[in-house]
C-alpha positions in Angstrom: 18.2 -27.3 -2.0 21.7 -26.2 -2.7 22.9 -22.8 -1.9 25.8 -21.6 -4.2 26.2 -18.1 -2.3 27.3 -20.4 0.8 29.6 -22.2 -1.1 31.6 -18.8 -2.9 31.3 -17.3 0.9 32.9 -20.7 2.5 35.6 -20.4 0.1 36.4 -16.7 0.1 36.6 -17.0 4.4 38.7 -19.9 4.5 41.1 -17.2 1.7 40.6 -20.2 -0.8 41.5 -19.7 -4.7 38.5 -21.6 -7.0 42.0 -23.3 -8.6 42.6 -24.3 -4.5 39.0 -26.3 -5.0 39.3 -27.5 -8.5 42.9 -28.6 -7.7 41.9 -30.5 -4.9 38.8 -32.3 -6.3 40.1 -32.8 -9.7 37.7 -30.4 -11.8 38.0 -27.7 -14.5 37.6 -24.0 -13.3 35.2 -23.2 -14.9 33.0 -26.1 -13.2 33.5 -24.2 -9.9 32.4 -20.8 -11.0 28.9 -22.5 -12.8 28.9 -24.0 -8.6 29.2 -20.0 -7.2 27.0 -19.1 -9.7 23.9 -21.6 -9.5 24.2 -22.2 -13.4 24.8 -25.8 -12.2 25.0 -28.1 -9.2 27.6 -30.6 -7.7 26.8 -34.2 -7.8 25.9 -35.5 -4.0 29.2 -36.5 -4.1 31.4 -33.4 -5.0 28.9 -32.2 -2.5 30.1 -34.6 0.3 33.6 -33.6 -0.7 33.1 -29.9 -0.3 31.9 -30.2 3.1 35.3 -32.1 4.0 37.2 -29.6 1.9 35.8 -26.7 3.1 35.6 -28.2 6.8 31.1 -27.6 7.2 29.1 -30.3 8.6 27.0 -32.4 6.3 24.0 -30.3 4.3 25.7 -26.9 5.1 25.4 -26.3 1.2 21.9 -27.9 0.5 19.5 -27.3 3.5 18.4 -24.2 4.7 20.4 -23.0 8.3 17.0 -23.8 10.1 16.5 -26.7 8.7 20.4 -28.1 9.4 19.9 -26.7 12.9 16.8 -28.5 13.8 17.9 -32.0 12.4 20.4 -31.6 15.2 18.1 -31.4 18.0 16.4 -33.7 20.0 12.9 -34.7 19.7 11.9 -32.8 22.7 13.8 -29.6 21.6 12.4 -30.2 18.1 8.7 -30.0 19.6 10.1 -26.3 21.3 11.3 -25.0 18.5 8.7 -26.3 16.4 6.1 -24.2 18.6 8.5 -21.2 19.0 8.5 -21.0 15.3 4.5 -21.4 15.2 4.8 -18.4 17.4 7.0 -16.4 15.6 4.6 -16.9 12.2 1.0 -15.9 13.7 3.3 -12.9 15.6 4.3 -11.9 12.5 0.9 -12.8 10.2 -1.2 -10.6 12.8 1.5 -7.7 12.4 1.3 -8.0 8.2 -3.3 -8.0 8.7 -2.6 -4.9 11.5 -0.7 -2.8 8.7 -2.9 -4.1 5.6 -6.2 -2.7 8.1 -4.8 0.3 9.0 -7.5 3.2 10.0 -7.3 6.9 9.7 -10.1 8.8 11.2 -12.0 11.6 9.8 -14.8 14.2 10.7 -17.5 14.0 7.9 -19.8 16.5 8.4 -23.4 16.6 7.3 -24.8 15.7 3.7 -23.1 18.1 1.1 -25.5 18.2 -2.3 -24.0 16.9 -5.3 -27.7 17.0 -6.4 -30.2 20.0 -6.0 -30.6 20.0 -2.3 -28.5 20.0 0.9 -27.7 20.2 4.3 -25.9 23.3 5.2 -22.3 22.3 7.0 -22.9 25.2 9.4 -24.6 23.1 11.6 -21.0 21.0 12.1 -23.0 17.7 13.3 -20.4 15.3 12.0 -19.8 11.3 11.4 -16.5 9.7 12.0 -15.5 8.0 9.6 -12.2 5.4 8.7 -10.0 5.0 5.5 -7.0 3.3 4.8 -4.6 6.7 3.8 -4.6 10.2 5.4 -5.3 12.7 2.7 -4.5 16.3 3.4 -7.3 18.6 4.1 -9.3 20.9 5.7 -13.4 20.0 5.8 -14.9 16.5 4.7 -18.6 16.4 3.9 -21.0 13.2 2.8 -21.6 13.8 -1.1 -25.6 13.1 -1.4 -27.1 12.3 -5.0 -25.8 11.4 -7.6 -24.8 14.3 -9.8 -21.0 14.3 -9.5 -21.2 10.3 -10.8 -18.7 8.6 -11.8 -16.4 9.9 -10.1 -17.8 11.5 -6.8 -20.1 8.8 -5.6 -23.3 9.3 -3.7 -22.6 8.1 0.2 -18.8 8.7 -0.6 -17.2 11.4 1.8 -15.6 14.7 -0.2 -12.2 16.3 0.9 -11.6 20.0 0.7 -9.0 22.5 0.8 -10.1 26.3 1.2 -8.3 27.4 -1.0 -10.9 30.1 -3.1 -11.1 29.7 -6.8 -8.3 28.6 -8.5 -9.3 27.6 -12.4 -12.4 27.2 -14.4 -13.6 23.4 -14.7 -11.9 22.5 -11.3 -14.1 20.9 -8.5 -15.1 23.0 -6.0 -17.6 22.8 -2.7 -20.1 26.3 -4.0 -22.3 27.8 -1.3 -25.4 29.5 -2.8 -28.6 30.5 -1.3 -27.7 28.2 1.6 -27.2 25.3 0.1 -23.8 23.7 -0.4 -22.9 22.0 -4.0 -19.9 19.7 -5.4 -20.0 20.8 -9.1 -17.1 21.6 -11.9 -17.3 25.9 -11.4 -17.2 28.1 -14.8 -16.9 32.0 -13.6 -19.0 34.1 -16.4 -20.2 37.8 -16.6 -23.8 36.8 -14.8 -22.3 34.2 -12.2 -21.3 31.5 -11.8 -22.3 28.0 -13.4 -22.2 25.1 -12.0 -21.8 22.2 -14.0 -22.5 18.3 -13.1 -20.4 15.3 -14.2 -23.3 13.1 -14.6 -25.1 14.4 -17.9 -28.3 14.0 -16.4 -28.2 16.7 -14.7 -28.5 20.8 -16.6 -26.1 23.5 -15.7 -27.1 26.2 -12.9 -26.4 29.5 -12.9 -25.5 30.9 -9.4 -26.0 34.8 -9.9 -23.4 37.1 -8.4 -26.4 39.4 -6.8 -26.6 35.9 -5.0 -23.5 36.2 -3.9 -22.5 32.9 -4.4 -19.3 31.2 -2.3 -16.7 28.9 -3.4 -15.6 27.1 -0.1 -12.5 25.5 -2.0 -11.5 23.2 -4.0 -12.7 19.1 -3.9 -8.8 17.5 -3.4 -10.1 14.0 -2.6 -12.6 11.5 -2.3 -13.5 7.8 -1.2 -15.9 5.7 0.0 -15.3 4.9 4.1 -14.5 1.4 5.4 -17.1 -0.3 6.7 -17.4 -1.2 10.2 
């Protein structure tokens, strides 16, 4: 495979005009740039004369350095550097899977409803859990049910941020009569709703009187790796 960079960095070290080459082998200037350029390639034997020229041993401009280096060895060294290279490629193959499977751990604690029942989080009993990113923030429960489908899915782990109400619509984990929900919150005069994604489901009214809590606000989501 020629390698035009080699031959444009030969020249330039050796302080070598292109006129000095196409001087010297009998060829039009413009020939030597479309050479530099890899717009075209020398014939095998302008090839064989730019190695003389430009004083490199033989394939210095069409093999690859490792290749030229280990058609110089000996059989013997050619089976060690044969099996060094092995080496060197499962070395670096397991370091390329080690990044792609890269495991963050994270406390999910118990079953947060995005249906109509729950388990409160109070009780912290917690799973650990793997994912490929760390995502900022503060609690991570298991969404239950399907209520917040598409997009929150049951048996997926919801991240949350206490961060108190911020906008109507938003995502937020509620607590209400003991019970924890996922659900889009809507403040009103009587309470607050609580609205599902999945249209399956009808709006709830958590009364104020209830005194109702919004945890904070649902900043992520995702479904664990599996073991």
């Amino acid at each position: 495979m020629y390698q035009p960079e080699k031959l444009k960095a030969r020249r330039k070290k050796l302080k070598m005009t292109q006129f000095d080459l196409t001087d010297k082998l009998g060829i039009s200037i413009p020939a030597v740039s479309n050479w530099e350029r890899g717009v075209k390639e020398p014939s095998t034997e302008k090839v064989a004369l730019l190695e003389k020229l430009l004083k490199v041993p033989k394939g210095y401009f069409t093999e690859i350095d490792i290749v030229r280096y280990y058609n110089t060895l000996s059989p013997e060294n050619k089976e060690k550097a044969t099996h060094y290279v092995k080496a060197l490629a499962e070395s670096e193959q397991r370091r390329i899977v080690s990044i792609a499977e890269k495991r963050i751990a994270y406390c999910v604690y118990e079953e947060m409803s995005a249906g109509i029942e729950s388990a409160i989080y109070d009780d912290k009993n917690y799973d650990t859990v793997y994912f490929t990113e760390e995502l900022a923030h503060d609690f991570a429960f298991w969404v239950s049910r399907d209520s917040m489908e598409p997009k929150y899915k049951n048996g997926s782990v919801a991240l949350i941020r206490e961060t108190g109400f911020d906008y109507d619509g938003a995502v937020y984990a509620v607590v209400w009569n003991g019970k924890t929900y996922i659900k889009r919150v809507y403040r009103e005069e009587e309470g607050l709703r609580l609205v599902s994604i999945n249209p399956k489901y009808t709006d709830m009214l958590a009364p104020y009187e209830d005194e109702p809590r919004i945890i904070g606000l649902i900043v992520g989501n995702f479904m664990p790796l599996e073991d």
